[in-house]
C-alpha positions as YAML, in Angstrom:
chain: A
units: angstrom
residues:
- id: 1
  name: UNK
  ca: [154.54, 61.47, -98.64]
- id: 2
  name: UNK
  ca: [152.28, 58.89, -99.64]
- id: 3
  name: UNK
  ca: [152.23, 57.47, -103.04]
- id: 4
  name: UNK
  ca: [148.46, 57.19, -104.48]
- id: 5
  name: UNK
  ca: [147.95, 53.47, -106.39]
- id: 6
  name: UNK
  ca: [145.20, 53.06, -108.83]
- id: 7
  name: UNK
  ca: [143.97, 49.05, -108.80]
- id: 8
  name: UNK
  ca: [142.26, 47.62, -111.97]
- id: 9
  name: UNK
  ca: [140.26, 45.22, -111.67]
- id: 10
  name: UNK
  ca: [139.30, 42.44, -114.68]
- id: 11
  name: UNK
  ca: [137.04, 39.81, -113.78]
- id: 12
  name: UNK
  ca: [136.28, 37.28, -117.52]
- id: 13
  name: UNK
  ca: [132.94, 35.96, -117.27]
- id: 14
  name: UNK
  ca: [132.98, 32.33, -116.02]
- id: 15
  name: UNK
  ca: [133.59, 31.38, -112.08]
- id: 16
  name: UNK
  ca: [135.80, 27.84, -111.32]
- id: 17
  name: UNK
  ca: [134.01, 25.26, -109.89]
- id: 18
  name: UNK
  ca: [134.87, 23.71, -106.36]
- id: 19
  name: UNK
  ca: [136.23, 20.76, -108.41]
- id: 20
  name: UNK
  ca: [138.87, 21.87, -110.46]
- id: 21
  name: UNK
  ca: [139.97, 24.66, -107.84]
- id: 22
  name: UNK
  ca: [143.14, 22.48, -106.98]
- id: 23
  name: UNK
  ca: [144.31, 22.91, -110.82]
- id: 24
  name: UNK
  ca: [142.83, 26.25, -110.89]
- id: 25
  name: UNK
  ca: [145.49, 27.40, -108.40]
- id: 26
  name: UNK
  ca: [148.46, 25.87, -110.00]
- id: 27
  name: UNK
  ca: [147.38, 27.27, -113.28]
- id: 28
  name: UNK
  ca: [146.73, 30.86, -111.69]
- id: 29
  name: UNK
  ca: [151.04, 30.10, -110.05]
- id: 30
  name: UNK
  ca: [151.91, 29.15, -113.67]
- id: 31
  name: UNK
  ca: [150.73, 32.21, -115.24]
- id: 32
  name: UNK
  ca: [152.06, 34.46, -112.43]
- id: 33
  name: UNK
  ca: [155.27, 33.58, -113.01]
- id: 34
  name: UNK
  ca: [155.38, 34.73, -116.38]
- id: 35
  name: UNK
  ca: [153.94, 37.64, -115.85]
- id: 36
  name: UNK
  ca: [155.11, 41.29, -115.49]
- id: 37
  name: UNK
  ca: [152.33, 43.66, -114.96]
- id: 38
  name: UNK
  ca: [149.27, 41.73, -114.33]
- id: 39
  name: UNK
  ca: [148.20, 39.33, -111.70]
- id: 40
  name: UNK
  ca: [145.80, 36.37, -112.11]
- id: 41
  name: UNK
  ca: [143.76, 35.75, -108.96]
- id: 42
  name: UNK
  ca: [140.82, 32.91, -108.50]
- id: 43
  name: UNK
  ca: [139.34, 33.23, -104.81]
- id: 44
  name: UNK
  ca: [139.26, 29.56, -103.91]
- id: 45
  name: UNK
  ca: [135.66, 30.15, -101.71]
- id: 46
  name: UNK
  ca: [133.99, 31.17, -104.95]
- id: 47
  name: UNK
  ca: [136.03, 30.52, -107.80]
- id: 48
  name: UNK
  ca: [136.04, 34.18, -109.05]
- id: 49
  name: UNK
  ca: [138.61, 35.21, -111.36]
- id: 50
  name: UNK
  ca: [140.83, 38.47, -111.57]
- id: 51
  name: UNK
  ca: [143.06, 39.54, -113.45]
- id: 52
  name: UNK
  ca: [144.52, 42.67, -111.50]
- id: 53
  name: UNK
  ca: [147.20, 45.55, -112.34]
- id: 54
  name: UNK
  ca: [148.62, 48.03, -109.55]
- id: 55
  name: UNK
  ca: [149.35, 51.52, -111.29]
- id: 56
  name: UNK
  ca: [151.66, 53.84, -108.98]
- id: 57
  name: UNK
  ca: [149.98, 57.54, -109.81]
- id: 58
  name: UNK
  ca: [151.46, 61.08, -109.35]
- id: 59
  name: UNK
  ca: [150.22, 64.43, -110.58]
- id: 60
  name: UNK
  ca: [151.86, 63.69, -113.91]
- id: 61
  name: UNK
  ca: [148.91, 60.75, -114.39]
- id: 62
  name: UNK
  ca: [147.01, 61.39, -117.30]
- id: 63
  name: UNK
  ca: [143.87, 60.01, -118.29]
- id: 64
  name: UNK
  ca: [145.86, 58.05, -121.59]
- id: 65
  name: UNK
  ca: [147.65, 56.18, -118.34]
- id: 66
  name: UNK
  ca: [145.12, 54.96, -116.75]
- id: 67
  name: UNK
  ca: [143.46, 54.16, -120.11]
- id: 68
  name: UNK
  ca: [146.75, 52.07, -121.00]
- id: 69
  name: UNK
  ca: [146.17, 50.39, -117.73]
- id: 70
  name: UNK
  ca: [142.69, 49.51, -118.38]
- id: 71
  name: UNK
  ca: [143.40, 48.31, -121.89]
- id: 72
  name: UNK
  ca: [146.47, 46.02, -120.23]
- id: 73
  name: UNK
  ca: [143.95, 44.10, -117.94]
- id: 74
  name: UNK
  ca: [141.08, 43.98, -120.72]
- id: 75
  name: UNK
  ca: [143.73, 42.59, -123.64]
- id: 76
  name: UNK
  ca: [144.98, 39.90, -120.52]
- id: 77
  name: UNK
  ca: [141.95, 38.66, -120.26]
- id: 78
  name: UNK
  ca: [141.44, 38.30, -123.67]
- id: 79
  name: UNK
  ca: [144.52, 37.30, -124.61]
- id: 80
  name: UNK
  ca: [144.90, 34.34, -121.22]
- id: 81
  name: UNK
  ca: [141.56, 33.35, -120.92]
- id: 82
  name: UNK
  ca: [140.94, 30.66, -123.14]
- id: 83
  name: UNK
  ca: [144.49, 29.02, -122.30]
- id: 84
  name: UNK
  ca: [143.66, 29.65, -118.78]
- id: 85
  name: UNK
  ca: [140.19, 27.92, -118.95]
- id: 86
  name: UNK
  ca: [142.05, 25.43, -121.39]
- id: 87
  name: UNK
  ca: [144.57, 24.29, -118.68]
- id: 88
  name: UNK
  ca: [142.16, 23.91, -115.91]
- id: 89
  name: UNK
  ca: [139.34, 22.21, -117.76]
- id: 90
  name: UNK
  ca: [141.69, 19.80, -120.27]
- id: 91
  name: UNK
  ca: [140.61, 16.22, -120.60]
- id: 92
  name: UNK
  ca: [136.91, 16.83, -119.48]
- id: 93
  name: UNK
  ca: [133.80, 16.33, -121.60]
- id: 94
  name: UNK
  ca: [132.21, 19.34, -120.53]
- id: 95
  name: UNK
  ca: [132.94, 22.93, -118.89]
- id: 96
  name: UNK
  ca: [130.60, 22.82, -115.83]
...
């Protein structure tokens, strides 16, 4: 048997520039290792940022479940946003 996964995908609105990528990454580490059930991702070629959950599913998966999942990612990036941006931009003038 193979087990079915749903992925959920969070992306906030606001891409790291080539510039601050090196901090970007050991802010993304930081926050991933305080972290249970989602996963902070920035793709150094484009500075895109994810915030990801894996959901193992069975035939018992209701539609509440994967609405709990969704509402985990959303309320990450809501919640670790600003502290994210916070740690990667600190001591700069501007946000560019």
């Amino acid at each position: 048997e193979e087990a079915e996964w749903l992925l959920v995908l969070g992306f906030p609105q606001f891409v790291v520039p080539k510039k601050y990528m090196d901090r970007a990454i050991l802010s993304a580490n930081h926050f991933n290792s305080s972290r249970l059930f989602v996963i902070l991702t920035i793709d150094p070629e484009d500075g895109e940022v994810c915030f990801r959950m894996g959901v193992h599913t069975e035939e018992s998966t209701t539609p509440e479940h994967v609405g709990r999942a969704v509402w985990t990612v959303c309320n990450a990036i809501d919640h670790d946003t600003p502290e994210l941006m916070e740690s990667i931009f600190r001591n700069n003038e501007t946000l560019n």
